[in-house]
matplotlib code that plots the C-alpha trace (Angstrom):
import matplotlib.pyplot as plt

x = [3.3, -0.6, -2.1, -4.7, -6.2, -7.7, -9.2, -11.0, -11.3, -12.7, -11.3, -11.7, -9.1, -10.0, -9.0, -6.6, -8.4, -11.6, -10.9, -13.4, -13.4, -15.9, -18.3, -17.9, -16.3, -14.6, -13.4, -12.7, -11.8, -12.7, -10.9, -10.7, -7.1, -6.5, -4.4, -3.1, -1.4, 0.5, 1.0, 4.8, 3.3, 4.4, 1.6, 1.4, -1.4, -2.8, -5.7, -8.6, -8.7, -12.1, -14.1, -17.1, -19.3, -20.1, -18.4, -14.9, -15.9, -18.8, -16.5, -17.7, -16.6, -20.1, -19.7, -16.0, -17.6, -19.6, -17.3, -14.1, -15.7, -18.0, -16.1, -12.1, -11.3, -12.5, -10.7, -7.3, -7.7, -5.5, -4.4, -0.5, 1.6, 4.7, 4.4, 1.8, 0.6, -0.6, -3.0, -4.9, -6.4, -8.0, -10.2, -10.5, -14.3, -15.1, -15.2, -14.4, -14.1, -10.8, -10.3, -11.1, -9.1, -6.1, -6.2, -5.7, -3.0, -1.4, -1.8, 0.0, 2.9, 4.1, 4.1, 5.5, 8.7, 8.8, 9.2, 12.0, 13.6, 13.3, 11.7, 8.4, 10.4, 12.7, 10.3, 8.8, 12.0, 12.3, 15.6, 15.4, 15.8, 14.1, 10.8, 9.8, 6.2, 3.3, 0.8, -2.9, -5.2, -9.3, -11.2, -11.6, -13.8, -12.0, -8.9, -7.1, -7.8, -6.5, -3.3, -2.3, -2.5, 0.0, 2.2, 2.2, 3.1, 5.7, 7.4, 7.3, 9.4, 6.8, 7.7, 4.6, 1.0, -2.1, -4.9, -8.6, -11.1, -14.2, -16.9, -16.6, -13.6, -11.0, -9.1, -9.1, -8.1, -4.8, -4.4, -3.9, -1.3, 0.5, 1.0, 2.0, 4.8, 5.2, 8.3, 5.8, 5.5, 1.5, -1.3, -5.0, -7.2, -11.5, -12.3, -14.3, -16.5, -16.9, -19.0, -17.7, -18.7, -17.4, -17.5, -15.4, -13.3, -13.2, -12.2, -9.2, -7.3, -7.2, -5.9, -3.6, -1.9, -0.7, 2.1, 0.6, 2.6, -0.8, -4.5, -6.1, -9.1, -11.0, -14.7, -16.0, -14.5, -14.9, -15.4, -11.8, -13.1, -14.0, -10.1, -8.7, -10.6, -9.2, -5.5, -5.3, -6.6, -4.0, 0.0, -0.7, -0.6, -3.7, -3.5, -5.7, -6.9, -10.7, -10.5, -7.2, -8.4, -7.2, -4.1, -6.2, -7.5, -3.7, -3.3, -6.7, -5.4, -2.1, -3.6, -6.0, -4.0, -6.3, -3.4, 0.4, 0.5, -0.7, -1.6, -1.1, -3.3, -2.9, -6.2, -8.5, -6.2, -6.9, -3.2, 0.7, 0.8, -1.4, 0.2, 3.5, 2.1, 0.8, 4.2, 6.2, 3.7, 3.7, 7.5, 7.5, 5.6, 6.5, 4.5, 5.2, 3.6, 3.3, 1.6, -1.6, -3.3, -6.7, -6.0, -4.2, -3.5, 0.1, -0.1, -1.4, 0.3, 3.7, 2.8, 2.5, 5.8, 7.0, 5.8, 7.0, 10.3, 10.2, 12.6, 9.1, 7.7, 9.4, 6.6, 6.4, 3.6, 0.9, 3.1, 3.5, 3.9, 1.4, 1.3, -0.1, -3.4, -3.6, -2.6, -2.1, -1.2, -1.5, 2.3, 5.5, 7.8, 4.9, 5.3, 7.9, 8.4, 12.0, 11.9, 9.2, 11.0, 10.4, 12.4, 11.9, 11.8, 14.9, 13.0, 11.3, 7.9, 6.3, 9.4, 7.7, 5.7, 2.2, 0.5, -1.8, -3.2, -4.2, -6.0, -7.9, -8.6, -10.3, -11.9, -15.6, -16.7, -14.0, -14.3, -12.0, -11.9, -10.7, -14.8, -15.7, -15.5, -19.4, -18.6, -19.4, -19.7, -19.0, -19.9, -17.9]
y = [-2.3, -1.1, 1.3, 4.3, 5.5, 4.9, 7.1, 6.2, 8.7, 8.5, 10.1, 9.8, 10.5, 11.2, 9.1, 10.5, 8.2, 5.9, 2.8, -0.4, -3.6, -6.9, -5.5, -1.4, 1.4, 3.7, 7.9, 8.1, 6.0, 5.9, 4.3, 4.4, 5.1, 3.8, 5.6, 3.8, 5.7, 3.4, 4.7, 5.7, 8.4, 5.9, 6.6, 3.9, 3.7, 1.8, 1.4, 0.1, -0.9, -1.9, -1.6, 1.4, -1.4, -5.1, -6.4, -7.5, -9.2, -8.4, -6.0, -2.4, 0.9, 1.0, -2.5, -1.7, 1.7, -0.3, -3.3, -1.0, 1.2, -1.6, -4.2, -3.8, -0.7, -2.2, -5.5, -3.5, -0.7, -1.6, -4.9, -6.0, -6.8, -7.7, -8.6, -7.5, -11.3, -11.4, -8.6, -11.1, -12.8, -9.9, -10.8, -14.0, -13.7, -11.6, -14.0, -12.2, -8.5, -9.5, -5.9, -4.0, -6.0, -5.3, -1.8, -2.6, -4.6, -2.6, 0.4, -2.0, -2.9, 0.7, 1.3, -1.9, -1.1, 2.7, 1.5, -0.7, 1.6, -0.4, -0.3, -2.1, -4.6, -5.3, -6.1, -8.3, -10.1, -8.4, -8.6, -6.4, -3.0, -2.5, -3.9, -4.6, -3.1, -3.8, -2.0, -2.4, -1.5, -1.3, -2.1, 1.0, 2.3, 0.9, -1.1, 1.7, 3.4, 0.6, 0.5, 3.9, 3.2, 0.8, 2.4, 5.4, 2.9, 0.9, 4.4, 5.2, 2.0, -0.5, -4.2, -6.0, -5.0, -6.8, -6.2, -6.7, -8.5, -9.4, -11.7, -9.5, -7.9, -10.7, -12.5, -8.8, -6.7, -9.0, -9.9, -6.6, -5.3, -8.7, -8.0, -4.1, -5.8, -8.8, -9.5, -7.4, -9.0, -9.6, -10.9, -10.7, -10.7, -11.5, -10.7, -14.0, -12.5, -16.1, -18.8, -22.6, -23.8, -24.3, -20.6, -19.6, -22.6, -21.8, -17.9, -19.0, -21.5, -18.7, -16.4, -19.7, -19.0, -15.4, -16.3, -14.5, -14.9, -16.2, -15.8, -14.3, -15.6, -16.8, -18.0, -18.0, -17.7, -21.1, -23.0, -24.5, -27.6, -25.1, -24.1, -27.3, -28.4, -24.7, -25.4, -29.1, -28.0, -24.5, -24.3, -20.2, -20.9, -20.0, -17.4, -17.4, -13.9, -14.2, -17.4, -17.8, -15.8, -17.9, -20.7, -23.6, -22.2, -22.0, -25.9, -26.9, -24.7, -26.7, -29.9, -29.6, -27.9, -25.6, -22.3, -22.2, -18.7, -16.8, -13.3, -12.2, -8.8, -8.1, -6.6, -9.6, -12.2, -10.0, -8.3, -8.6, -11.3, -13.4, -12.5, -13.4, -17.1, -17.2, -16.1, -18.4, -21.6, -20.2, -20.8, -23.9, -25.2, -23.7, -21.3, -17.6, -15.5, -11.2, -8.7, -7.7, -4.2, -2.3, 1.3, 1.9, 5.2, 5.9, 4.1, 0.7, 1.0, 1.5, -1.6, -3.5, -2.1, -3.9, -7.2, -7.1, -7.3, -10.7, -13.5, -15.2, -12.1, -13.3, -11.8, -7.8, -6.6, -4.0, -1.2, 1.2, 4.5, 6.9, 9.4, 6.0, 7.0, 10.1, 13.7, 14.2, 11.3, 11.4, 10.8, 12.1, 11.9, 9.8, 6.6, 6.8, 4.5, 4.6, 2.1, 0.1, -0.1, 1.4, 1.8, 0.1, 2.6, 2.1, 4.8, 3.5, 1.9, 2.7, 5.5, 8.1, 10.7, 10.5, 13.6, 14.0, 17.2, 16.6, 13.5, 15.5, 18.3, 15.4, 13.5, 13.3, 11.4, 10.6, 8.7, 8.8, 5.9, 9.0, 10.0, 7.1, 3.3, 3.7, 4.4, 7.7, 8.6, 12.0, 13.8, 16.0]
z = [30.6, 31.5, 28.9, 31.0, 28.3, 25.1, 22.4, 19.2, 15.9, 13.0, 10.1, 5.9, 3.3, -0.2, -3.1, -5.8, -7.6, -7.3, -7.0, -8.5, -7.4, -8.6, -5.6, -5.4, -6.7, -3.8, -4.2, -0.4, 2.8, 6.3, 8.9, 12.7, 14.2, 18.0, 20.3, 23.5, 26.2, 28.4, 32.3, 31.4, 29.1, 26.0, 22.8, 20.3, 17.2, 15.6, 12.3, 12.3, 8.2, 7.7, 4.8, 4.9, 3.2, 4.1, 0.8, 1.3, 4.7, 7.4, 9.2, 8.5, 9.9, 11.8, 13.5, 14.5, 15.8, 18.2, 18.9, 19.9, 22.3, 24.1, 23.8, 22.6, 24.7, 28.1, 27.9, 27.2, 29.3, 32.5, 31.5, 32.7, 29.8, 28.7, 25.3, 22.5, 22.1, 26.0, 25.1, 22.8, 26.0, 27.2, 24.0, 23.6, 24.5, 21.6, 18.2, 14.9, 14.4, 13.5, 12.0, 14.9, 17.2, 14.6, 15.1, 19.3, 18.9, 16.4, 18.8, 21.6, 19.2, 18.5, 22.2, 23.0, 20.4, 21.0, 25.0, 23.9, 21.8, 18.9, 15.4, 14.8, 11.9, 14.5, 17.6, 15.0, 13.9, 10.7, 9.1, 5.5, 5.1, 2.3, 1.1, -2.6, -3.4, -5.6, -6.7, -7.1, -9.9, -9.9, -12.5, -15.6, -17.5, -20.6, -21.7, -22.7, -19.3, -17.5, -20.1, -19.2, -15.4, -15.4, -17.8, -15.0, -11.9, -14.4, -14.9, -11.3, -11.0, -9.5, -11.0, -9.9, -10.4, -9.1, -11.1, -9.9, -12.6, -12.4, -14.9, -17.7, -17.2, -17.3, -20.1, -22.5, -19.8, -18.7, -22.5, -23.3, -20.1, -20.9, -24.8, -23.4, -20.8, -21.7, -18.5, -16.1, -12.6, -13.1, -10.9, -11.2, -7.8, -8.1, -4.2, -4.8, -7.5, -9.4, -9.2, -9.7, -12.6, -16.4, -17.6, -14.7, -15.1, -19.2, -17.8, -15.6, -18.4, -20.4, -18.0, -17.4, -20.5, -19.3, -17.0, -14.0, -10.7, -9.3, -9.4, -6.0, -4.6, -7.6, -5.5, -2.0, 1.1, 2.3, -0.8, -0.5, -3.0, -5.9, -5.6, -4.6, -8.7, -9.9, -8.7, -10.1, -13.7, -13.6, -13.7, -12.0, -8.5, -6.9, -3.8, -1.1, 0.5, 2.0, 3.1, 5.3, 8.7, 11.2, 11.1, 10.8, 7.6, 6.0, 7.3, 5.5, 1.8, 2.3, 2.7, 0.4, -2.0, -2.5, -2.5, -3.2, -2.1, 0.5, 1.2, 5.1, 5.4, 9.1, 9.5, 8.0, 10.5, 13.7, 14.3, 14.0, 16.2, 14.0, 10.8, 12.4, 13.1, 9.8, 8.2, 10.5, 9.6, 6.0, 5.9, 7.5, 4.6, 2.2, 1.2, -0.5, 1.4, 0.8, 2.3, 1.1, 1.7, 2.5, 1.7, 4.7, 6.1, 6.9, 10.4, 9.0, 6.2, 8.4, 10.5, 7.3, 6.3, 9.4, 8.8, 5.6, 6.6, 7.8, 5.5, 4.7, 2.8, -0.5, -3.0, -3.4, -1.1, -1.2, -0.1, -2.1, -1.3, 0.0, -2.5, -4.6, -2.8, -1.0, -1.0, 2.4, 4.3, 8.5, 9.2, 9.2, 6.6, 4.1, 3.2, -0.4, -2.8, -5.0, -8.0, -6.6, -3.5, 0.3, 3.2, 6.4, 9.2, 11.9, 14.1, 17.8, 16.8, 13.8, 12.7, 11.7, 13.8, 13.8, 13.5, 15.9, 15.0, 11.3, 13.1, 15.5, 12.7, 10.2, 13.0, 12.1, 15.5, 18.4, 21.9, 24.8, 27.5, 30.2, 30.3, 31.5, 31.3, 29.5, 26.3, 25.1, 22.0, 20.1, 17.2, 15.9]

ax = plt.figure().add_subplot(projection="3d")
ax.plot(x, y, z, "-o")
ax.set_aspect("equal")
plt.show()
């Protein structure tokens, strides 16, 4: 296979609801979305998940704006392959930006699967047809708030939710949604929003006594020690997000035991083929591993879908249906939860139609490789 062409856009989504984290609070999302034409007239896509701001990593939409174009886009254009994981030379040069090269490989992986005439889960080696999903709440303006969000995704059928807390808004918050369900699948996540020290350590063996499927990310991104100490004092298992980009990061967690659980998103570990290592390492160890989510659009959140499907995903993932987030989604049917549950396509590639035009109509800037190997880029 050889993809010809390449084009970038740029398009937002509004929020049906904001959404608050420890670092921001969000009402819309912008991603980029790749499509790669191969010479056979095959189009895959992918997305390109990254945050708008520099909080959740140092990947932004701006520096993937730049990176893809100059750097992402040239390297793939016209290179032989017969596989999606060869593709991953043609960038070897360029460190980080795992995000961006995601989206590229993403794009290469529908193409690859649709040529074969194969679904995505399958090309990956997934073997279940249907994938349990989670859901993820921000932070509200009040406990009651919060209590009435998860009654509505518990009566839509989701058993787990992942709740995000931050100093401040811990211990009450979970307190309360445990005394509501007390048999509720429950998880809390601090996008490293603590510092090591005794009041976070006082924090967490409270939240200890909740019987929470696992704490995610507690502190910094590399400060395995600080969670190495937090996992020996804690039953919860503590899940590592931030801080497991590449393999060698999963082998120091394990060893250190600094994480029982891990959470694969395929944007932050560069791609499908990395997440596939890190499931397939995960399992040799181990590990639970589930998939974790950015506020995908319907394309990233199919290829996540996909990946889901592999044996090692044993925890629900961050799945959940589209209408969870948006109004109007960018594919064809939207992604639908039943009972907490979704469907894993059995269409070629992603399996389900990408539509092209709504992409085009929200684009607010676009570049196309087929103006020139300088990039060019285009306001809309």
């Amino acid at each position: 296979m050889r993809i010809e062409r390449v084009r970038l856009f740029e398009v937002s989504l509004p929020l049906r609801r904001s959404f608050e984290t420890s670092s921001h609070r969000k009402s819309d999302i912008t991603h980029l979305l790749v499509e790669a034409t191969t010479t056979d007239g095959v189009v895959g896509w992918g997305e390109i998940a990254t945050p708008a701001e520099p909080y959740f990593g140092p990947e932004t939409t701006e520096t993937a704006w730049i990176v893809a174009p100059e750097f992402l886009a040239p390297a793939l254009l016209g290179a032989e392959f017969s596989h999606p994981a060869e593709l991953e030379a043609a960038w070897a040069r360029v460190r980080g930006h795992e995000f961006a090269k995601a989206g590229f490989a993403g794009a290469a992986w529908d193409a690859f699967a649709q040529r074969r005439g194969e679904s995505l889960a399958a090309a990956l080696g997934g073997t279940r047809d249907v994938v349990h999903a989670g859901v993820s709440l921000g932070i509200e303006a009040s406990i009651d708030a919060l209590l009435e969000q998860v009654a509505a995704q518990v009566d839509a059928g989701y058993g787990r939710v992942k709740l995000k807390i931050a100093p401040g808004w811990d211990v009450d918050p979970v307190a309360a949604v445990r005394s509501a369900y007390p048999r509720l699948d429950l998880h809390v996540d601090a996008n490293a929003a603590y510092a090591f020290g005794d009041a976070a350590l006082d924090v967490f063996a409270r939240l200890d006594e909740y019987g929470l499927t696992m704490i995610e990310q507690p502190f910094g991104v590399r400060d395995f020690p600080a969670h190495q100490e937090l996992q020996r004092r804690l039953d919860t298992p503590i899940c590592l997000d931030e801080s497991v980009v590449q393999l060698d990061d999963l082998e120091t967690m394990v060893r250190m035991d600094a994480g029982r659980v891990l959470n694969i998103k395929v944007s932050r570990m560069g791609g499908l083929t990395q997440a596939v290592r890190a499931h397939d390492r995960a399992r040799e160890l181990g590990i639970p591993v589930w998939c974790g989510g950015m506020h995908e659009f319907g394309i990233g959140r199919a290829a996540n879908i996909a990946v889901s499907s592999l044996a090692g995903f044993t925890l629900p993932s961050d799945v959940s249906g589209s209408d969870k987030y948006y109004e109007h989604d960018l594919i064809d049917p939207p992604v639908r939860a039943v009972d907490g549950a979704v469907r894993v396509p059995t269409g070629p590639g992603l399996g389900h139609t990408v539509r092209a035009d709504r992409i085009a109509a929200l684009a607010t800037r676009t570049w196309d490789s087929a103006r020139g190997r300088i990039p060019e880029v285009e306001e809309v």
